[in-house]
C-alpha positions in Angstrom: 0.0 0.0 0.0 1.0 3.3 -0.8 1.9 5.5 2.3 -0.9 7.6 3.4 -3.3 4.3 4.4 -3.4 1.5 6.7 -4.5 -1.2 3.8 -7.4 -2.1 5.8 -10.9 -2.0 6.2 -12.9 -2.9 9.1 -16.0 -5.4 8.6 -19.0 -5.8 11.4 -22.3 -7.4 11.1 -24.9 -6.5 13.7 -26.9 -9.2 13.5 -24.7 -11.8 14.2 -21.9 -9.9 16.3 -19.3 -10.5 13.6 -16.2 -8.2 13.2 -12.9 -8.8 10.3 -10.9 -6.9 8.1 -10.4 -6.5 4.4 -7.6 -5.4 2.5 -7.7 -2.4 0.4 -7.0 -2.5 -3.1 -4.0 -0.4 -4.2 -5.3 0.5 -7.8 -8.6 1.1 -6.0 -7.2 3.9 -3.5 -5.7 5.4 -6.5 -9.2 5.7 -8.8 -11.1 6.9 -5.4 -8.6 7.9 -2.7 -11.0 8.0 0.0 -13.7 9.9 1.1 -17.1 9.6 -0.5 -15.5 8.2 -3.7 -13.8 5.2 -1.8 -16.9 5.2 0.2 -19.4 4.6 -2.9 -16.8 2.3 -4.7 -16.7 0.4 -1.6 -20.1 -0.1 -1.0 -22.2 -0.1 -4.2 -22.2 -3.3 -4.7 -23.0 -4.4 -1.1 -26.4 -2.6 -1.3 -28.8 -4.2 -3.2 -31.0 -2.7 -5.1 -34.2 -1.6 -3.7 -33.7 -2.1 -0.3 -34.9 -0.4 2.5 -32.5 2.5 3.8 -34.0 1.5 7.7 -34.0 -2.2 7.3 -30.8 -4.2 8.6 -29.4 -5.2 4.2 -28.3 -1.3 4.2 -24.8 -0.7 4.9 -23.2 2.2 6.7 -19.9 3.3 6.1 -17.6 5.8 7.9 -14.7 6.4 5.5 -11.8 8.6 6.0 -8.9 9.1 3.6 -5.0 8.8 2.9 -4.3 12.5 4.2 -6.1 11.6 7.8 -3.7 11.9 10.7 -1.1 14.0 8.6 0.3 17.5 8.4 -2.3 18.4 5.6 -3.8 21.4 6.3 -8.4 20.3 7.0 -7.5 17.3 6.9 -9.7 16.0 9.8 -13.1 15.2 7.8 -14.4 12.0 7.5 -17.5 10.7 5.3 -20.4 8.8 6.3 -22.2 6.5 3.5 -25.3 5.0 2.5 -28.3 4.5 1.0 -30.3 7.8 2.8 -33.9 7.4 4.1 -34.8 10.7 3.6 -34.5 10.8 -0.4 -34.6 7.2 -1.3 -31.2 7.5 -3.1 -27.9 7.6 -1.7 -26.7 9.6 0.7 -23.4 11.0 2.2 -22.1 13.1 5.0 -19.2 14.9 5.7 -18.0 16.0 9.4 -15.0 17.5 11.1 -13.4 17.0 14.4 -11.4 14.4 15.4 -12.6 11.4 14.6 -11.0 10.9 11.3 -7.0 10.6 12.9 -7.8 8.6 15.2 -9.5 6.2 12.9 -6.3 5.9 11.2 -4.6 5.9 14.5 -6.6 3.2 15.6 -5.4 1.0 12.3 -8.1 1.5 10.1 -9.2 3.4 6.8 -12.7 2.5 6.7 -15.6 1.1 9.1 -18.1 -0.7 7.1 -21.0 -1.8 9.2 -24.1 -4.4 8.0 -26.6 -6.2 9.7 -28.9 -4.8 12.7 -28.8 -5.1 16.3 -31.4 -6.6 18.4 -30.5 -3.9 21.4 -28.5 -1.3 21.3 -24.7 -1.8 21.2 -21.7 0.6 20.8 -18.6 -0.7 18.2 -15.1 -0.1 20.0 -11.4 -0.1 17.9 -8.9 0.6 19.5 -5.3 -0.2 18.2 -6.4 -2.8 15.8 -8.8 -4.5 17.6 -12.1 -4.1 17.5 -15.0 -5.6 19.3 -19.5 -4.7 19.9 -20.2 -3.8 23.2 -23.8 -3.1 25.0 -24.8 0.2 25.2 -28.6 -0.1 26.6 -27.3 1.9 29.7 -26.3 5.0 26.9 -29.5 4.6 25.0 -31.8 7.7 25.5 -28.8 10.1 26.3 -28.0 12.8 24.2 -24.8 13.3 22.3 -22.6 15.2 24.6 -23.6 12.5 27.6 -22.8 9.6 25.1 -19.8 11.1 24.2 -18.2 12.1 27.2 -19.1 9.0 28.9 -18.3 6.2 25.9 -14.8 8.3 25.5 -13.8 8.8 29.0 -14.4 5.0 29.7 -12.0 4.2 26.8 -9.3 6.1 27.5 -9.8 9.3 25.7 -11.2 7.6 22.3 -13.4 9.9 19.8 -16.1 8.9 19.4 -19.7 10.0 16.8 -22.9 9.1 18.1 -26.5 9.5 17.9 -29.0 11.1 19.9 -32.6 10.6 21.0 -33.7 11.5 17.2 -31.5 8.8 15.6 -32.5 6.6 18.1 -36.4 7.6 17.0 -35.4 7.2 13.4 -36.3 10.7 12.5 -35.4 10.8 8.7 -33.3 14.5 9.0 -30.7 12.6 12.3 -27.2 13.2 11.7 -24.0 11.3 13.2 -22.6 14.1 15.9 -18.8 13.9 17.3 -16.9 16.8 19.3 -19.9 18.3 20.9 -21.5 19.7 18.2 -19.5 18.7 14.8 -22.0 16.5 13.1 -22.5 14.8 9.2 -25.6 16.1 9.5 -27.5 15.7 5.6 -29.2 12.5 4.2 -30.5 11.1 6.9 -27.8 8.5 8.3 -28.5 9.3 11.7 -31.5 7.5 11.5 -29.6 4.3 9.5 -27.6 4.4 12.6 -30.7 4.4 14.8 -32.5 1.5 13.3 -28.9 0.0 13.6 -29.9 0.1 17.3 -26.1 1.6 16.6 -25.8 4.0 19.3 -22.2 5.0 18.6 -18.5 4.0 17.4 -15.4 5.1 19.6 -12.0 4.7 18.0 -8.5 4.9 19.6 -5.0 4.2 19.2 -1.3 4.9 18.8 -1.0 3.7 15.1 1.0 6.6 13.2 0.1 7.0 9.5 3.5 6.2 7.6 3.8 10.0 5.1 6.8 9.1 2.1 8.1 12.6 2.3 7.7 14.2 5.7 9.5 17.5 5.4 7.8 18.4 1.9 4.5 17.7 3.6 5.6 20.2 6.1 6.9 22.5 4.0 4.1 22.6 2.0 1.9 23.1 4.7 3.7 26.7 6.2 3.5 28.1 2.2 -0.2 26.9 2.8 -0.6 28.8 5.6 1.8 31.8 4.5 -0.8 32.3 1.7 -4.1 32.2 4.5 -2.6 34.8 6.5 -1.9 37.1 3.1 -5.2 36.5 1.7 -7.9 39.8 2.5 -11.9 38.9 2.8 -13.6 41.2 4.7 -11.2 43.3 6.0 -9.3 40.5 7.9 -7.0 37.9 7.2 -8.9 34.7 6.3 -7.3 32.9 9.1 -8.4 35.9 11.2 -12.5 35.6 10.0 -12.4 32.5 10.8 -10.8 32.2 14.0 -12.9 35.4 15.0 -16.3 34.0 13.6 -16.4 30.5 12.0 -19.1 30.7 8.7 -21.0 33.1 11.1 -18.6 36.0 9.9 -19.8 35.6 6.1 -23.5 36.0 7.3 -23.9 39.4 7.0 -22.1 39.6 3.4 -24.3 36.7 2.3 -27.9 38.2 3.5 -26.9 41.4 1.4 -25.5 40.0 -1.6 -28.8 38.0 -1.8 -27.1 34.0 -1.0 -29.7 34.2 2.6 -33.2 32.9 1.9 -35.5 34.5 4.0 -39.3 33.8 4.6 -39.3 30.1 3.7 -37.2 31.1 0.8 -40.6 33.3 -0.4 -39.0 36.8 0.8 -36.2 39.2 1.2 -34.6 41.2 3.9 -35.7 44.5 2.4 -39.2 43.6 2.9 -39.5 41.4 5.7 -36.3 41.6 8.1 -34.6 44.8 7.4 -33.1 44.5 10.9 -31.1 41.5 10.9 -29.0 42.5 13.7 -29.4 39.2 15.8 -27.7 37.4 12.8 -24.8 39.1 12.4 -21.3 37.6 12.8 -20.8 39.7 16.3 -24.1 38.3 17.3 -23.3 34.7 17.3 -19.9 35.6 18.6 -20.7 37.7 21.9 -20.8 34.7 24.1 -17.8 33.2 22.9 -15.3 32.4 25.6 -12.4 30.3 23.3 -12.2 28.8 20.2 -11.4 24.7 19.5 -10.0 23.4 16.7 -10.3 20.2 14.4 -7.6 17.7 14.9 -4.2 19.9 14.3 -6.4 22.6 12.1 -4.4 25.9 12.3 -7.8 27.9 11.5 -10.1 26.8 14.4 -12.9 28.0 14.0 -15.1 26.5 16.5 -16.5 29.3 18.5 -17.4 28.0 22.1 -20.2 29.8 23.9 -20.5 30.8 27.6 -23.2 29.6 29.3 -26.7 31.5 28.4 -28.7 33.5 30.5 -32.5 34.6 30.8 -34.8 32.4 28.9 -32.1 30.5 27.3 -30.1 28.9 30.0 -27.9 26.4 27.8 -24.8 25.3 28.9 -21.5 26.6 29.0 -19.9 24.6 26.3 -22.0 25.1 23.6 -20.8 25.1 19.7 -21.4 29.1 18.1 -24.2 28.8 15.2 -22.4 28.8 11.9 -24.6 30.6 9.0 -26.0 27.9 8.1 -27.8 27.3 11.2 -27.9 31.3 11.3 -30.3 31.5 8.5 -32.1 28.6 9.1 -33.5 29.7 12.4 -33.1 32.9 11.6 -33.8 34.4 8.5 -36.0 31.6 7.2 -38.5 32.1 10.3 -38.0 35.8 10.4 -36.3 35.9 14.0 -33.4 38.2 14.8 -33.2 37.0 18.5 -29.9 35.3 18.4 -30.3 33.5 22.2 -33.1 31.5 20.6 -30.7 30.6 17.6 -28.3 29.3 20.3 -30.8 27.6 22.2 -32.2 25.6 19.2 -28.4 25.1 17.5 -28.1 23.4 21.5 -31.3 21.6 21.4 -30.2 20.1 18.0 -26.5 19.1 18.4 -27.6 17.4 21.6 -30.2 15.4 20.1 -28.5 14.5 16.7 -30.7 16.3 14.3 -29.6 18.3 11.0 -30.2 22.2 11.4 -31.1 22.8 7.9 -33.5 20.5 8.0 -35.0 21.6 11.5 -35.0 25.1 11.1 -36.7 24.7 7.2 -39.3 22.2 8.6 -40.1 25.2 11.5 -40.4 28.1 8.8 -42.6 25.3 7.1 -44.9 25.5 9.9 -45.2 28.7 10.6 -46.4 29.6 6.9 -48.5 27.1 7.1 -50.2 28.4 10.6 -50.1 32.1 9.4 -52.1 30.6 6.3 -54.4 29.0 8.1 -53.9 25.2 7.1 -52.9 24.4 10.6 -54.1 25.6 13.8 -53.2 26.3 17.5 -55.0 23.2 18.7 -52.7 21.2 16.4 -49.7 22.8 17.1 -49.6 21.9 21.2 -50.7 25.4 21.9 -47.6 27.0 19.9 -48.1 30.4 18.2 -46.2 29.6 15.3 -45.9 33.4 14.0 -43.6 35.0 11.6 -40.5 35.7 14.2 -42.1 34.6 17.4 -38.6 33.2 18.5 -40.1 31.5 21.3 -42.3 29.5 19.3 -39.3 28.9 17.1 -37.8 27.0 20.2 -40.5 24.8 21.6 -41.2 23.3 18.0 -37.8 22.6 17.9 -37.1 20.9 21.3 -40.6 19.0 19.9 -39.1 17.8 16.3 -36.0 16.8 17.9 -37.7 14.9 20.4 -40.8 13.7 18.0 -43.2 14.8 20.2 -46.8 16.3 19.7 -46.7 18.3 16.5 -43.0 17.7 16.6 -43.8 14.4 15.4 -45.5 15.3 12.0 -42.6 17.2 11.3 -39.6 15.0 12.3 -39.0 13.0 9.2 -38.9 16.2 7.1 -41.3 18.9 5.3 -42.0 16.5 2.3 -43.3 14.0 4.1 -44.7 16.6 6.6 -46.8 18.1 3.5 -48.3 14.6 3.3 -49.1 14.3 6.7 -50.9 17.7 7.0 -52.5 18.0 3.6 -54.7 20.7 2.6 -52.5 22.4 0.7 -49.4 22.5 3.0 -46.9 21.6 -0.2 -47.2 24.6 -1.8 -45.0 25.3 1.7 -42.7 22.2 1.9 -39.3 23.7 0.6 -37.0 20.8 -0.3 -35.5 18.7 -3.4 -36.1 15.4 -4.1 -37.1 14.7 -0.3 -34.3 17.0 1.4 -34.2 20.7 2.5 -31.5 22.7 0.5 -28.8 24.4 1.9 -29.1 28.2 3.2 -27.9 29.4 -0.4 -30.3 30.8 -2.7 -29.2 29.6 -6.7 -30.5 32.9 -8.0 -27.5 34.2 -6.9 -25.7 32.1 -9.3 -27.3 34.0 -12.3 -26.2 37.3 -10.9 -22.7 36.0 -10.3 -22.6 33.9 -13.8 -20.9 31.5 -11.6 -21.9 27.8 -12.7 -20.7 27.0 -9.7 -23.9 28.2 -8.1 -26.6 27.4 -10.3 -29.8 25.6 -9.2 -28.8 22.7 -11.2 -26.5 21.5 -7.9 -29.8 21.2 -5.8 -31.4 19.5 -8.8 -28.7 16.9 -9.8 -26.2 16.3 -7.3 -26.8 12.5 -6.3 -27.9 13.9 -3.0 -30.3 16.4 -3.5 -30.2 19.9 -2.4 -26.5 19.9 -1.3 -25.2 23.8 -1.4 -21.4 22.8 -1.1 -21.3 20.9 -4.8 -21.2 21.6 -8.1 -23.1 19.8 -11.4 -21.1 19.1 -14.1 -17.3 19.8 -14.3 -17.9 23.1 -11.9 -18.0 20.3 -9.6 -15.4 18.1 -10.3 -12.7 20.4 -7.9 -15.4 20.0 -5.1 -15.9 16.0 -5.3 -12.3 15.5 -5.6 -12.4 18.1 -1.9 -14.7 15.4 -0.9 -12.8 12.2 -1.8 -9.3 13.9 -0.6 -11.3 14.3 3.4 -10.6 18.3 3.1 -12.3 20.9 5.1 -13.7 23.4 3.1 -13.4 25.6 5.6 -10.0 25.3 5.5 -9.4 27.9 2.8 -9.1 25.7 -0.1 -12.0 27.9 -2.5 -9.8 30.6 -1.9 -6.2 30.2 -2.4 -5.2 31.1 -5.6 -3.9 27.5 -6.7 -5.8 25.1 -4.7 -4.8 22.2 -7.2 -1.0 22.5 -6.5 -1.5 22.2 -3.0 -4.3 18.8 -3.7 -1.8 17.1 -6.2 1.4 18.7 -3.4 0.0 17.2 -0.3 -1.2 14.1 -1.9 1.8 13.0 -3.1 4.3 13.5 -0.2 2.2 11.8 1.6 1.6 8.7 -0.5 4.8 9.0 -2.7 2.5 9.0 -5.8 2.9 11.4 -9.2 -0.5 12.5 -9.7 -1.5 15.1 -12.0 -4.2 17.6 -11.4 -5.6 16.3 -14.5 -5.8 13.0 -12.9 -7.4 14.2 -9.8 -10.0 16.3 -11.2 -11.0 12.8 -13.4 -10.9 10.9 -9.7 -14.2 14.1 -8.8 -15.7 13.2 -11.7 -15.8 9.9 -11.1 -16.6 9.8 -7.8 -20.0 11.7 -9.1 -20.5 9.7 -11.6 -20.6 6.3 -9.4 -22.3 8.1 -6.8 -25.2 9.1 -9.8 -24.9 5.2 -10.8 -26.0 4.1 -8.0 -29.0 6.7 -7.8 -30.1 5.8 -11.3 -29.6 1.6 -10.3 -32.3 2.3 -7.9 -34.4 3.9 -10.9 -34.2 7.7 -9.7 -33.7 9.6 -12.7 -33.4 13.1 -10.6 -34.6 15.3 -13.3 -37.7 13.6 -12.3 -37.3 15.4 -8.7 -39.3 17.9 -6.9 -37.7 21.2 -6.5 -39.7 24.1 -5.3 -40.3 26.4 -7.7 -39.6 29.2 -4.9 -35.5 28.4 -5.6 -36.0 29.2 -9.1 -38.0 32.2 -8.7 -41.2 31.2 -9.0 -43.1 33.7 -8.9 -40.4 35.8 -8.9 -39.8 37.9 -5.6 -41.0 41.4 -6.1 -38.6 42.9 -3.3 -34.9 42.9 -2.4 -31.9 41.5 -4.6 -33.6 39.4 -7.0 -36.4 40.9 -8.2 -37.7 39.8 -11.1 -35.2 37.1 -11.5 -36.0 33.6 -12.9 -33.9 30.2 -13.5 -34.1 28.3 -16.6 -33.8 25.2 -15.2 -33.6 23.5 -18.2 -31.0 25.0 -19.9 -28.3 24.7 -16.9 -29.2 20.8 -16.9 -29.0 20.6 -20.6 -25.9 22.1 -20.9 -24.1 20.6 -18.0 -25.8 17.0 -19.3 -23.9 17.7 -22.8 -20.6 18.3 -20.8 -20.9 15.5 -19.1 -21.5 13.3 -22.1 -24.8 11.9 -20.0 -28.4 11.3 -21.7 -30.3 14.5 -21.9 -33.7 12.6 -20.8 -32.3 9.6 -19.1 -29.0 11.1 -17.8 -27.4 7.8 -18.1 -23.4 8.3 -19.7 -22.8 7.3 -22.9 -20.4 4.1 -22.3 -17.7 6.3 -24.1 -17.5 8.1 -20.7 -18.0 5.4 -18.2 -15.0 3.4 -19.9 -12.9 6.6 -20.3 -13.9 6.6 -16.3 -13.1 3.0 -15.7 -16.9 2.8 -14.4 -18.2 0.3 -17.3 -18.7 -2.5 -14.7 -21.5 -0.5 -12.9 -23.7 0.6 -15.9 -27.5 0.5 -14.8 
């Protein structure tokens, strides 16, 4: 194996307690390299078609990737796989923290897990050994109880859980680690839940081997030379970002017209001029220090003093980033950034996506302020534009699926369902899931491709903000496949392939090419699609609410007036990608130029 990996996967099967490795293959690693690429490759073939995402045949996979317990600058993400219950389709999550090193520190590259549990159990590597233990004494705790009491029994291991809404199978659960990191989209939280998986803990002294240490190194302080140089908002980018995490773009995204606001059917001009509470300081007054990701120069994780008044979280507590921000914020029309904290708190402890929360409470509140639900119905909740308190309650309810909380837990499509009476005209999602806080009409103004609503539309899991469609994407995929952090500065240093293809290969002792990488993003899409289209989801069949293409078009604030030709961005970025313009399928040219003939639907 090159250096960079361990060359091994771990196996377990939940129903019958079974845990062994496999070997990775070397030619494998070098098509995929880890990630979600390594992740679908590794698993597409072990999920039948048609299955059901919450019965025990699906497979869950936590994959991290050769750059994992190195020098690499973000290195520290890890991606969680498998067929999602929320869209039907596959799914993927990425999360920071530290639980990607130590996976490779405990002698692993991958956890593959199959099978279901008749109680609840807990899987524990440590240094190469890995063995199921009982965890019916953790099930019912939150994260940061499961996590501090799993990790301090072993020693210090890391350790991603679930929480009371995994556990319940709510279909927007995410996998959570470091008090408050979590993979939060597609669902898996819930795979892990009907798992009766209640968390994996991984340790050990292992150290990853790296071919050429002080190039690694080297490349790391130019890396970090060109961070401190770079300007964005009148601070170094390291500076934002220690100072204010994603929270200090919030106020330069609201005005630039990126925030949806209103249930993505309004603007700050007309419905939130003051938007004071979700400003960058505003998340940031109650910070008392910052934590980082595993050896990340740029932490950026703001950590909150203890709140006071109505919102009495603990000390401890993980600073909003924008996307939760705008979620509970703009989207419901509330500038009262305590209650932002409170629900980013009730959320992180219970497992649950914020997206998906805070777009399933703006859901609710247009559909009370239109009448289709009432206060009887709601538990006795007010849900009014802004009515932060409100905002709270409902929350605390969908995490725990209580009362109303219940109708709303598995997401707004299937909420619309449950309600009827109209209430999808209000369900804002794609193909099942609730986009990301980033509206696509911005991509228009921008003529940035790299925007356009097509991502929401195509990407194999719907509604993703941080992806491209088509070869916009390909740079972002391979991000995905390599374990980088976003975050971590990569969309804006001026060169960002010379530090991929740098990195890469000092660790591994490889020659790749940036030309070669970019072909491992767009295969890594591609397979991902594959599997989508294997389970006869052709997504330009999917829902997406006309609301993200500007429909009706907004008659206040940044885009008014402005439309998406959906169409056209598909079509074009279809041709590009040599796929079917109806079916979507690639040609075979481009799956054998992509090495992917063996998996053609």
């Amino acid at each position: 194996m090159p250096a960079g990996y361990t060359g091994k996967i771990l196996r377990a099967n939940l129903t019958d307690g079974r845990v062994w490795n496999e070997t990775l293959d070397e030619d494998i690693c070098r098509s995929f390299i880890g990630g979600y690429g390594l992740g679908c490759r590794s698993i597409f073939h072990l999920i039948k078609p048609g299955i059901d995402p919450l019965g025990p045949d699906n497979i869950l996979g936590f994959f991290t990737g050769p750059l994992a317990g190195t020098p690499a600058v973000g290195s520290s993400r890890f991606e969680v796989v498998g067929k999602s219950p929320l869209t039907g389709g596959w799914g993927d999550a990425n999360c920071g923290g530290d639980f990607a090193p130590y996976l490779k520190f405990a002698g692993y590259d991958a956890i593959i897990i199959e099978g279901a549990s008749d109680r609840p159990v807990y899987l524990l590597v440590d240094n190469g050994r890995a063995v199921l233990r009982d965890a019916v004494e953790f099930w019912g705790k939150d994260t940061y109880e499961t996590e501090r009491a799993i990790g301090d029994r072993h020693g210090g291991a890391r350790v991603a859980c679930i929480g009371p809404a995994g556990e319940k199978t709510s279909l927007i659960a995410g996998i959570m680690t470091k008090h408050g990191s979590t993979a939060a989209r597609s669902g898996l939280g819930a795979v892990m839940g009907a798992k009766r998986l209640k968390a994996v803990a991984v340790n050990g002294n292992y150290k990853p081997s790296i071919a050429r240490h002080q190039e690694v190194e080297g490349l790391r302080r130019q890396y970090l030379d060109e961070l401190r140089r770079i300007k964005v908002l009148g601070l170094s980018y390291l500076e934002l970002y220690h100072r204010y995490g994603t929270s200090g773009w919030t106020r330069e995204m609201i005005e630039i017209g990126s925030s949806p606001f209103k249930n993505w059917g309004g603007s700050f001009t007309a419905d939130m001029p003051d938007y004071g509470g979700l400003t960058a300081e505003a998340a940031s007054r109650n910070r008392i220090h910052n934590e980082n990701c595993w050896r990340c120069p740029v932490a950026c994780k703001g950590i909150l003093d203890k709140g006071r008044q109505e919102y009495p979280y603990e000390a401890g507590l993980r600073r909003p980033e924008y996307e939760t921000q705008i979620a509970f914020g703009a989207m419901c029309l509330n500038n009262n950034a305590d209650s932002i904290n409170m629900a980013n708190d009730i959320c992180n402890r219970h497992g649950i996506d914020t997206i998906s929360a805070g777009t399933a409470v703006a859901f609710a509140i247009e559909c009370y302020e239109n009448r289709i639900i009432s206060r009887e119905e709601t538990d006795g909740l007010e849900l009014t534009w802004g009515n932060h308190r409100s905002i709270v309650a409902l929350t605390e309810k969908i995490a725990r699926r209580e009362g109303f909380g219940a109708v709303l837990a598995d997401g707004v499509a299937l909420a619309a369902r449950r309600i009827g009476r109209g209430a999808e005209k209000f369900a804002v999602h794609v193909g099942g899931q609730e986009p990301g806080m980033h509206d696509p009409k911005l991509g228009i103004a921008r003529k940035n491709d790299r925007l356009s609503a097509a991502r929401y539309l195509m990407d194999a899991t719907p509604g993703r903000h941080t992806q491209g469609f088509g070869p916009s994407g390909f740079e972002g995929h391979l991000l995905n496949c390599l374990n980088l952090c976003l975050h971590a500065g990569y969309k804006i240093v001026r060169e960002p392939m010379r530090y991929f293809t740098g990195f890469l290969n000092s660790v591994t002792g490889w020659d790749t090419t940036g030309e070669e990488l970019l072909k491992v993003g767009e295969r890594a899409a591609t397979l991902r699609h594959l599997f989508n289209l294997r389970e006869g989801l052709n997504p330009r069949g999917r829902f997406m609410h006309p609301r993200m293409l500007g429909l009706p078009p907004l008659t206040s604030g940044v885009h008014t007036g402005v439309t998406i030709d959906i169409d056209e961005q598909v079509n074009r970025n279809l041709d590009a990608l040599d796929w079917d313009r109806t079916t979507t399928a690639p040609s075979l040219k481009k799956l054998h130029e992509l090495g992917l003939e063996t998996f053609a639907p």
